[in-house]
VOKE-602102 format. One record per residue (C-alpha): residue number from 0; residue in one letter; chain; x, y, z. Coordinates in Angstrom, 3 decimals. Example, Ala and Ser with C-alpha at 12.3 -4.5 7.8 and 13.67 -1.06 7.14 Angstrom:
2
nr rest kette east north up
0 A A 12.300 -4.500 7.800
1 S A 13.670 -1.060 7.140
***
This chain:
127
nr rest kette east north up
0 X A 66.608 -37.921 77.759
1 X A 62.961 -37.120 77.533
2 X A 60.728 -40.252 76.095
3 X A 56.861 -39.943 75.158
4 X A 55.576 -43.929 76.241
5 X A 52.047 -44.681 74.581
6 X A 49.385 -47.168 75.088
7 X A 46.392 -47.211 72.954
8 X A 43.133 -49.382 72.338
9 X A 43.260 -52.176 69.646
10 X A 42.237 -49.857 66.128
11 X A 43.219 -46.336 67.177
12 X A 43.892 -43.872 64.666
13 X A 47.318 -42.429 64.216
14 X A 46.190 -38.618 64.232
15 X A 44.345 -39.319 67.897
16 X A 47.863 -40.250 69.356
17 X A 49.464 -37.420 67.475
18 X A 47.190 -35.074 69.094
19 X A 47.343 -36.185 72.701
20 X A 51.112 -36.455 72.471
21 X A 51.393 -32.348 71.420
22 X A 48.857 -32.045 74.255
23 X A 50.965 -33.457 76.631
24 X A 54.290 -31.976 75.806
25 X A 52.146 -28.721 75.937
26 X A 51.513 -29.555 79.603
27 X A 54.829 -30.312 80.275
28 X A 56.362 -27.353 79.296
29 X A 58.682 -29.438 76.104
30 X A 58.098 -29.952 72.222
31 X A 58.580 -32.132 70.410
32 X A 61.986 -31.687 69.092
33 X A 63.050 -32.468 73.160
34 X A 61.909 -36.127 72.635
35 X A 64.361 -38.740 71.868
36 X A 61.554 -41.337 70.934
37 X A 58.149 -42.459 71.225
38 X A 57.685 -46.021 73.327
39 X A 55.354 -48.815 73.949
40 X A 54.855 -52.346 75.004
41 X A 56.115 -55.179 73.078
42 X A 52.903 -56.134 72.723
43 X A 51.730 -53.047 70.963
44 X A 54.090 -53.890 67.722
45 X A 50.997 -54.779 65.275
46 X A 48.865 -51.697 66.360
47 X A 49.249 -49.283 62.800
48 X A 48.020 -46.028 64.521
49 X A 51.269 -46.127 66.972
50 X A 53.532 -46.799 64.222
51 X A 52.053 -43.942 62.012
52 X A 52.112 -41.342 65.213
53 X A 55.753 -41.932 65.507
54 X A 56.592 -41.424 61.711
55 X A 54.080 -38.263 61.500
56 X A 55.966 -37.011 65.147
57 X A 59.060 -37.760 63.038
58 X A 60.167 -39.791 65.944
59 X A 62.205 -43.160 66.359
60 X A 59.197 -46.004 67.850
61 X A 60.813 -48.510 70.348
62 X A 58.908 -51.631 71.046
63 X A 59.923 -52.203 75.245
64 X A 60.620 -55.897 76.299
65 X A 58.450 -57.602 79.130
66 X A 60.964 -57.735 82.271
67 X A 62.257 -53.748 80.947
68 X A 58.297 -52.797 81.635
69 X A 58.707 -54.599 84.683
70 X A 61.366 -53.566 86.412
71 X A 59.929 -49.881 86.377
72 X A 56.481 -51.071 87.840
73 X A 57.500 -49.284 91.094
74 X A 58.223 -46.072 89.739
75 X A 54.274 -45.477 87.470
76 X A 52.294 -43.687 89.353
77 X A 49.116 -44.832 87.462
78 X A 47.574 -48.488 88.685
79 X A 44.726 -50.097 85.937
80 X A 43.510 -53.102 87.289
81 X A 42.885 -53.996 83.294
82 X A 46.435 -53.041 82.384
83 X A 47.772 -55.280 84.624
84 X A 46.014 -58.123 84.520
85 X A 46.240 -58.200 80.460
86 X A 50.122 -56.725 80.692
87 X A 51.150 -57.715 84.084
88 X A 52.331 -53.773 83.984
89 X A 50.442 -50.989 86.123
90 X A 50.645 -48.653 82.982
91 X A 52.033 -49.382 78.922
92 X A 52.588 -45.491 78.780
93 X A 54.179 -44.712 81.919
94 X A 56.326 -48.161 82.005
95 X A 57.129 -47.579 78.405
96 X A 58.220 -43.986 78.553
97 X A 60.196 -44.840 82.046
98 X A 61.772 -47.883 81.008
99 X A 63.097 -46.106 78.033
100 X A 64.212 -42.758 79.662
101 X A 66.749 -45.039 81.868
102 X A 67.990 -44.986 85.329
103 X A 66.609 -42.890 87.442
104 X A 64.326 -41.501 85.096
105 X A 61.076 -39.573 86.326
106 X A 57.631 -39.025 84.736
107 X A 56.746 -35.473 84.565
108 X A 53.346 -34.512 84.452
109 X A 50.408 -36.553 84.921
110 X A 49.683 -39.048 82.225
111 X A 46.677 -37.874 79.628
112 X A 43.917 -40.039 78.963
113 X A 41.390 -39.790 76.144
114 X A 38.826 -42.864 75.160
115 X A 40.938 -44.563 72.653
116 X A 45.293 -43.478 73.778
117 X A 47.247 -43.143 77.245
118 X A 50.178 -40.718 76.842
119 X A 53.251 -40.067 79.139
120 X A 56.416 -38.249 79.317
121 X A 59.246 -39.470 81.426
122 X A 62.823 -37.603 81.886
123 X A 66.409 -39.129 83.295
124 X A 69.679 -37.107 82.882
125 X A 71.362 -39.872 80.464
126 X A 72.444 -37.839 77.164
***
């Protein structure tokens, strides 16, 4: 199970998440046809440019639950002071993409940053 989590500034513009997702995937050595979904905080549901990125990815979006974003906070690897002092998360792209990959899921590259979207891939073994 391979999951692409996303977190994004307030206004960003579908195609910007498109692109750093295909960048990403790139760097991870998967396409896009490996990714079960696209994720991202509860929180994100109103934010257009997410919901467009997943429909022009021609993936599912899944909006994660609070204590699901939670109870991965051990396993990001990124830490934003910001992140979690608006989210009470360390990361919406890594806890989204881990919380939604399932047990014992892992990210698997570094998370990409640009100005305006946070991208990351996590993988588990669940089918």
């Amino acid at each position: 199970m391979i999951v692409v989590g996303v977190g994004c500034r307030a206004g960003c513009e579908a195609h910007e998440i498109v692109l750093l997702v295909e960048r990403l995937l790139k760097e991870c050595d998967k396409k896009a046809g490996d990714v079960a979904m696209l994720a991202t905080s509860w929180r994100k549901a109103d934010e257009k440019g997410i919901t467009e990125a997943a429909k022009m990815l021609n993936l599912p979006l899944v909006l994660v639950i609070q204590p699901a974003l939670e109870a991965v906070n051990d396993a990001a690897l990124a830490r934003s002071e910001l992140v979690q002092k608006i989210f009470n998360i360390p990361s919406v792209s890594e806890t989204s993409a881990l919380a939604m990959a399932g047990d014992g899921a892992k990210l698997l590259c570094p998370r990409m940053v640009t100005p305006m979207v946070v991208c990351a891939v996590a993988e588990s073994e669940l089918a």
